[in-house]
PDB file of N, CA, C and O in Angstrom, chain B, residues numbered from 101:
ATOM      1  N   UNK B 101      99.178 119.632 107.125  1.00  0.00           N
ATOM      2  CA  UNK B 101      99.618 118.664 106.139  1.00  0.00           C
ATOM      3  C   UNK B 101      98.629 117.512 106.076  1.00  0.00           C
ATOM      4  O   UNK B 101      98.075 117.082 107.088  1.00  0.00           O
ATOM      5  N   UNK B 102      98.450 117.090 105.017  1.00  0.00           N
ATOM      6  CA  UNK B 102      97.709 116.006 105.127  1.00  0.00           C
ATOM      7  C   UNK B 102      98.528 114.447 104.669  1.00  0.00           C
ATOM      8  O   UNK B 102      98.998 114.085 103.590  1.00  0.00           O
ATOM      9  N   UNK B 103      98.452 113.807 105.915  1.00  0.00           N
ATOM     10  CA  UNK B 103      99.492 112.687 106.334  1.00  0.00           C
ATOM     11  C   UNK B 103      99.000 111.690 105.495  1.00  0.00           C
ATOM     12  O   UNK B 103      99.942 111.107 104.960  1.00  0.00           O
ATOM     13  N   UNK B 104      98.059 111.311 105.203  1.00  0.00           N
ATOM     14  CA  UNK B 104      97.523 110.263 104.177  1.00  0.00           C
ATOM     15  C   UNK B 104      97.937 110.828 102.735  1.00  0.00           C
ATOM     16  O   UNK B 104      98.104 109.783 102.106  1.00  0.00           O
ATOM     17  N   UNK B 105      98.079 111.402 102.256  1.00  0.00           N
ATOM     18  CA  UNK B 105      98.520 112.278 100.502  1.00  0.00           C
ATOM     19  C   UNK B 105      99.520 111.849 101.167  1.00  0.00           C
ATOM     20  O   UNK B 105      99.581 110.627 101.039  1.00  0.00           O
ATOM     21  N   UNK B 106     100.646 112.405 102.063  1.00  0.00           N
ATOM     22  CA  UNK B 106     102.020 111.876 101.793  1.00  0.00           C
ATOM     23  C   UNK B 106     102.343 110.759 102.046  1.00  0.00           C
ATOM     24  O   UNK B 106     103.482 110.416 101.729  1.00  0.00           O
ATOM     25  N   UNK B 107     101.400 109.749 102.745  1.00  0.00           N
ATOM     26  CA  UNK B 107     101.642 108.553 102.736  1.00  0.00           C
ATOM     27  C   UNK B 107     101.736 107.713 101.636  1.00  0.00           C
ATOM     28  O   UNK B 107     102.565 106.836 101.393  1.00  0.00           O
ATOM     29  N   UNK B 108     100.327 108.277 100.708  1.00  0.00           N
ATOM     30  CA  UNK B 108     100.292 107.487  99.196  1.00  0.00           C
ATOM     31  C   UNK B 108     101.479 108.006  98.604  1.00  0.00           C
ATOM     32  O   UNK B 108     102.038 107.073  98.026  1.00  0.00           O
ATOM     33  N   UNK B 109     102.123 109.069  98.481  1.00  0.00           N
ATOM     34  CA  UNK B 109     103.362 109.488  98.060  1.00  0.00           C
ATOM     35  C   UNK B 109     104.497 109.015  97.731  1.00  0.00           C
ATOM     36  O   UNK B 109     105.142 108.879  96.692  1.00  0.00           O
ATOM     37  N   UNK B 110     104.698 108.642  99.537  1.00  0.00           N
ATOM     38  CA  UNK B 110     105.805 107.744 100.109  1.00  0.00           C
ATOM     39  C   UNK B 110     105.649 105.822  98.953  1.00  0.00           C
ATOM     40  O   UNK B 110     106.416 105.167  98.248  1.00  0.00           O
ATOM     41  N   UNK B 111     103.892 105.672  99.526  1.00  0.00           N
ATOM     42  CA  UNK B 111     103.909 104.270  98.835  1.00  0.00           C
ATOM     43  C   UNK B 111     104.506 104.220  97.656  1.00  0.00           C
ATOM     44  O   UNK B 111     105.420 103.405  97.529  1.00  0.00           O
ATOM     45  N   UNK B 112     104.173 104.988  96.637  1.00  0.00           N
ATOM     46  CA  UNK B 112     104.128 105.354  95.180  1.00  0.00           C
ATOM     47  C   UNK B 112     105.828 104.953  95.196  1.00  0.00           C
ATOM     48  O   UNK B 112     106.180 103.871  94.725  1.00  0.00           O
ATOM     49  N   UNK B 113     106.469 105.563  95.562  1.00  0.00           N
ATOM     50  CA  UNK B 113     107.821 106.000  95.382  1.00  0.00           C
ATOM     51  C   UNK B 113     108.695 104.338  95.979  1.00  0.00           C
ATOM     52  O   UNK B 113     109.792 103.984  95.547  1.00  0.00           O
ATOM     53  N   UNK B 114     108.139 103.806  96.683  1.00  0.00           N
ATOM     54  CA  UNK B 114     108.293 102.552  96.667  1.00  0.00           C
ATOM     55  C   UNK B 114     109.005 102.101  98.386  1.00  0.00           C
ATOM     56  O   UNK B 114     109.955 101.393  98.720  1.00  0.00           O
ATOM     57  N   UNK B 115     107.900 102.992  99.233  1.00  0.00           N
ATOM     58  CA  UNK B 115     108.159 102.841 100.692  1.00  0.00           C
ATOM     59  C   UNK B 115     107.101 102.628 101.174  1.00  0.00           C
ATOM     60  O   UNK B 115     106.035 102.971 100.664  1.00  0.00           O
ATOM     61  N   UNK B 116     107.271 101.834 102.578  1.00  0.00           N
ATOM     62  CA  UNK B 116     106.140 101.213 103.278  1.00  0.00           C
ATOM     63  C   UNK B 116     106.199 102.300 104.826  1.00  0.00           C
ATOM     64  O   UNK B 116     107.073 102.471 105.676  1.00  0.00           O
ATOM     65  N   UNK B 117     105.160 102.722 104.686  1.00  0.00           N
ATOM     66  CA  UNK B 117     104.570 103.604 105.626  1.00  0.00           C
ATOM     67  C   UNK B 117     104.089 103.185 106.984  1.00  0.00           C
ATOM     68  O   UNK B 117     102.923 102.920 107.276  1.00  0.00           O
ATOM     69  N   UNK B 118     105.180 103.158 107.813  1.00  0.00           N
ATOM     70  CA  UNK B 118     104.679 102.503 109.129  1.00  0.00           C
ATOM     71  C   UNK B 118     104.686 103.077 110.361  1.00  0.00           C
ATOM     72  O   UNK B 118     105.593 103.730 110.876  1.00  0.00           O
ATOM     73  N   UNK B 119     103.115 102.662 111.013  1.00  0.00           N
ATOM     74  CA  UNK B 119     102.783 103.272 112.275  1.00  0.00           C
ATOM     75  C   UNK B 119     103.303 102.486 113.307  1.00  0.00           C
ATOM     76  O   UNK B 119     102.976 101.301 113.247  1.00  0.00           O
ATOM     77  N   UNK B 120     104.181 102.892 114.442  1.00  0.00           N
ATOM     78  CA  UNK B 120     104.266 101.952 115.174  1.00  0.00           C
ATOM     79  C   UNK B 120     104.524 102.665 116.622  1.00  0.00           C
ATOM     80  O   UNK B 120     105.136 103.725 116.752  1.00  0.00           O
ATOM     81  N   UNK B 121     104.110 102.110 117.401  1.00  0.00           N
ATOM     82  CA  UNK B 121     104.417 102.529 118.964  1.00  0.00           C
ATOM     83  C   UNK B 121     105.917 102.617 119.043  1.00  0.00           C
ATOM     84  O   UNK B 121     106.756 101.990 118.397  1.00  0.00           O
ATOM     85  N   UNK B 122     106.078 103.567 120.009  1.00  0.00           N
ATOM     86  CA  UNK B 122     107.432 104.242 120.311  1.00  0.00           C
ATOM     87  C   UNK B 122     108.342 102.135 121.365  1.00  0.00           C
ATOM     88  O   UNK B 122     109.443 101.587 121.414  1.00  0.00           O
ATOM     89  N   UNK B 123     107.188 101.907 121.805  1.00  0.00           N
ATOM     90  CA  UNK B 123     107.704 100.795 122.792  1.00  0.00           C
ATOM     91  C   UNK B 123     108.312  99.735 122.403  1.00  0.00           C
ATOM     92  O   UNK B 123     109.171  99.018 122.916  1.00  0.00           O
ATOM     93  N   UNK B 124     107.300  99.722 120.628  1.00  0.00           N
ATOM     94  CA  UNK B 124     108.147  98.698 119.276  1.00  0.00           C
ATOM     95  C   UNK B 124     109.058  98.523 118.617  1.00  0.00           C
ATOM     96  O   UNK B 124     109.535  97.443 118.270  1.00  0.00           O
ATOM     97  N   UNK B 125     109.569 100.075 118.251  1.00  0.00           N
ATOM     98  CA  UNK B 125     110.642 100.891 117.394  1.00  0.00           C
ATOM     99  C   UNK B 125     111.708  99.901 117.753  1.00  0.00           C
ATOM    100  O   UNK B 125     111.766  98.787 117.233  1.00  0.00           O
ATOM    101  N   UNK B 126     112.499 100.312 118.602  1.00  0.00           N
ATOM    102  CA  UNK B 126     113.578  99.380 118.907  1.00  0.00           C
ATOM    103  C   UNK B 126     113.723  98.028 118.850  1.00  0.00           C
ATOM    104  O   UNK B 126     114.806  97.502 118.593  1.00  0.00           O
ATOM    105  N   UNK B 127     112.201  97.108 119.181  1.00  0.00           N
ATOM    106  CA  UNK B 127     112.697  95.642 118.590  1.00  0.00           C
ATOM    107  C   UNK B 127     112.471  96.070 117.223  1.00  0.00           C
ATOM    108  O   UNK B 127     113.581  96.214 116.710  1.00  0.00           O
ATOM    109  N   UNK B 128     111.676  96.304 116.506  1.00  0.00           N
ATOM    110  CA  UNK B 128     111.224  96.042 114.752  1.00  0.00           C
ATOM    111  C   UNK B 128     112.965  96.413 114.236  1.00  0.00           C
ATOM    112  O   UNK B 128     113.539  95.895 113.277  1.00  0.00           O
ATOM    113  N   UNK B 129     113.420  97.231 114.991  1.00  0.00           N
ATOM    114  CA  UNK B 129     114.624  98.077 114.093  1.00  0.00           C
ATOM    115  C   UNK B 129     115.884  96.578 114.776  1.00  0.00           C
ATOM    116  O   UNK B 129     116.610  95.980 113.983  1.00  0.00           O
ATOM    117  N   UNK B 130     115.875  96.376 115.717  1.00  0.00           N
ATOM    118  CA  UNK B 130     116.834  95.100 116.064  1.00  0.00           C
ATOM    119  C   UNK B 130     116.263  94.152 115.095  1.00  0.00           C
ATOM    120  O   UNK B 130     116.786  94.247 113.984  1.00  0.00           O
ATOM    121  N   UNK B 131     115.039  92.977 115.234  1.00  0.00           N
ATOM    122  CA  UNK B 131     114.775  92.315 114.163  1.00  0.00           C
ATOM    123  C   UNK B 131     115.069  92.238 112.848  1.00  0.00           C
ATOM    124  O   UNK B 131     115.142  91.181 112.221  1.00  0.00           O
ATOM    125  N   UNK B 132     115.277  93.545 112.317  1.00  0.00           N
ATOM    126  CA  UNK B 132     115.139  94.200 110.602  1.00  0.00           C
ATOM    127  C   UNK B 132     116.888  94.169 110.974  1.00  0.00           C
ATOM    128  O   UNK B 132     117.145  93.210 110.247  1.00  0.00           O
ATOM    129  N   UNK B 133     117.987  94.472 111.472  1.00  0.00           N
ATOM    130  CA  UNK B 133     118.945  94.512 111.348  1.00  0.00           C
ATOM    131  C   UNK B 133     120.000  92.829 111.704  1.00  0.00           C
ATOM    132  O   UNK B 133     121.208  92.605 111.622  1.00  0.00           O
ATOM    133  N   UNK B 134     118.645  91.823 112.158  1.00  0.00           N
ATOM    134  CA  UNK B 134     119.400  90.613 112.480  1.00  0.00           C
ATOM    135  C   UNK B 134     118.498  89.981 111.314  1.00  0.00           C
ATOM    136  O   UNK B 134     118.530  88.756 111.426  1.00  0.00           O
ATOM    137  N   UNK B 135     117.911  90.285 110.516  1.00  0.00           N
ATOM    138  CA  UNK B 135     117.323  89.470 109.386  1.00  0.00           C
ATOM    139  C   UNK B 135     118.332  89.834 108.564  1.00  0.00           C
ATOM    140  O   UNK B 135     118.917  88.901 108.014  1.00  0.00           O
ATOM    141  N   UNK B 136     118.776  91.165 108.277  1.00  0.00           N
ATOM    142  CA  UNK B 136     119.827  91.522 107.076  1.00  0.00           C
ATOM    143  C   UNK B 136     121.149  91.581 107.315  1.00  0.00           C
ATOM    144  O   UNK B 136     121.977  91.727 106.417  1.00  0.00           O
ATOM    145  N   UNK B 137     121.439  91.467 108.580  1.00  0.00           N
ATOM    146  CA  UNK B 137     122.743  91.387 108.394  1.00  0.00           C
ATOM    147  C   UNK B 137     123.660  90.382 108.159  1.00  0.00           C
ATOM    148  O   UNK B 137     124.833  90.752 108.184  1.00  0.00           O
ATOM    149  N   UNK B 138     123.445  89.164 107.928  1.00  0.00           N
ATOM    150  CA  UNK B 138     123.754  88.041 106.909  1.00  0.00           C
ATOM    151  C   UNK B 138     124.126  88.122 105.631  1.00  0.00           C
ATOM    152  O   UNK B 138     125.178  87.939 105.020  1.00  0.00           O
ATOM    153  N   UNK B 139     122.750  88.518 105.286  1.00  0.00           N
ATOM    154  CA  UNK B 139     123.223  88.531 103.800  1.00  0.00           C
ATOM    155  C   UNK B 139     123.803  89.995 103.530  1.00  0.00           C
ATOM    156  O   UNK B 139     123.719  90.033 102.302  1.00  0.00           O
ATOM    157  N   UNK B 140     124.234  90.980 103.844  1.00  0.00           N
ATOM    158  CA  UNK B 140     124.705  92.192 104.120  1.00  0.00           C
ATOM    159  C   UNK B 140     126.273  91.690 103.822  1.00  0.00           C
ATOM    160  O   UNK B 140     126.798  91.765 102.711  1.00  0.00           O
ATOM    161  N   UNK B 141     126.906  91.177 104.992  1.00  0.00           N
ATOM    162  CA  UNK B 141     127.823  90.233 105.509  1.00  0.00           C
ATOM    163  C   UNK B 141     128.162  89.482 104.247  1.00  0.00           C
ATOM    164  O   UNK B 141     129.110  89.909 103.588  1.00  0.00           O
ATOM    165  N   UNK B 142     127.394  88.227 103.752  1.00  0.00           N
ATOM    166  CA  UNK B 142     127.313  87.799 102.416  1.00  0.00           C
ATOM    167  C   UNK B 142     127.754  88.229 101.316  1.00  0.00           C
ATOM    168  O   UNK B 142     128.305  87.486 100.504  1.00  0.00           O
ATOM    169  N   UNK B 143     127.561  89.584 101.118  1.00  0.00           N
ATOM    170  CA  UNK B 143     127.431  89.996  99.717  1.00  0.00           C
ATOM    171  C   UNK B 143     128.902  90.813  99.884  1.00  0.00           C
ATOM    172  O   UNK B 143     129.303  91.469  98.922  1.00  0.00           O
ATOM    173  N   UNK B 144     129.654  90.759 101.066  1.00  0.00           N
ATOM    174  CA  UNK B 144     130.772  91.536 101.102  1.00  0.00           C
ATOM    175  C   UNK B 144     130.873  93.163 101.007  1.00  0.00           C
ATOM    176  O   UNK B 144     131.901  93.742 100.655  1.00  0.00           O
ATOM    177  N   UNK B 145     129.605  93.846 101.390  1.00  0.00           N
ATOM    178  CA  UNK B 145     128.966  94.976 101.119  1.00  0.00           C
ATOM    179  C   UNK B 145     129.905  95.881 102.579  1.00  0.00           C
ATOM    180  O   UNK B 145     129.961  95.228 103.621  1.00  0.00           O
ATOM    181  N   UNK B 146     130.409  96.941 102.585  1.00  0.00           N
ATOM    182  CA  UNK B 146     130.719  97.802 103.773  1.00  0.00           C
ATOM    183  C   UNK B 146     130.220  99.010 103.401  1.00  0.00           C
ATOM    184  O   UNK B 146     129.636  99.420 102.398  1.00  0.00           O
ATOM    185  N   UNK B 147     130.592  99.510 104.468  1.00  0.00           N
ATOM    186  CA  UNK B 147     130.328 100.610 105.045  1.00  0.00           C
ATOM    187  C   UNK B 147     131.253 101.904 104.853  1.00  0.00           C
ATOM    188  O   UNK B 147     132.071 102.093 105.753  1.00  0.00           O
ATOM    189  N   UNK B 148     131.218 103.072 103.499  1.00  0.00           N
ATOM    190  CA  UNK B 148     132.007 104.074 103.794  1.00  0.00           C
ATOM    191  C   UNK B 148     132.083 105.403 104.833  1.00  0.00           C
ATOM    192  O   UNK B 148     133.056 106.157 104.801  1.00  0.00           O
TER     193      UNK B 148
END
């Protein structure tokens, strides 16, 4: 497969393509879930 074609793919389609160490994953994904879950919260939005 060629990972760069599906990367521009991914971009195109309106996603950000990210490399990240396995050691990062878990804060970036905590961070990204305490930035949004406010306004998440906010908007009165749940979960079916």
């Amino acid at each position: 497969m060629d990972d760069l074609r599906h990367e521009i793919q991914m971009n195109n389609i309106g996603f950000e393509v990210l490399t990240i160490h396995p050691k990062y994953l878990g804060e970036y994904i905590n961070s990204e879930a305490a930035k949004w879950a406010p306004i998440a919260k906010k908007s009165g939005a749940t979960a079916k």
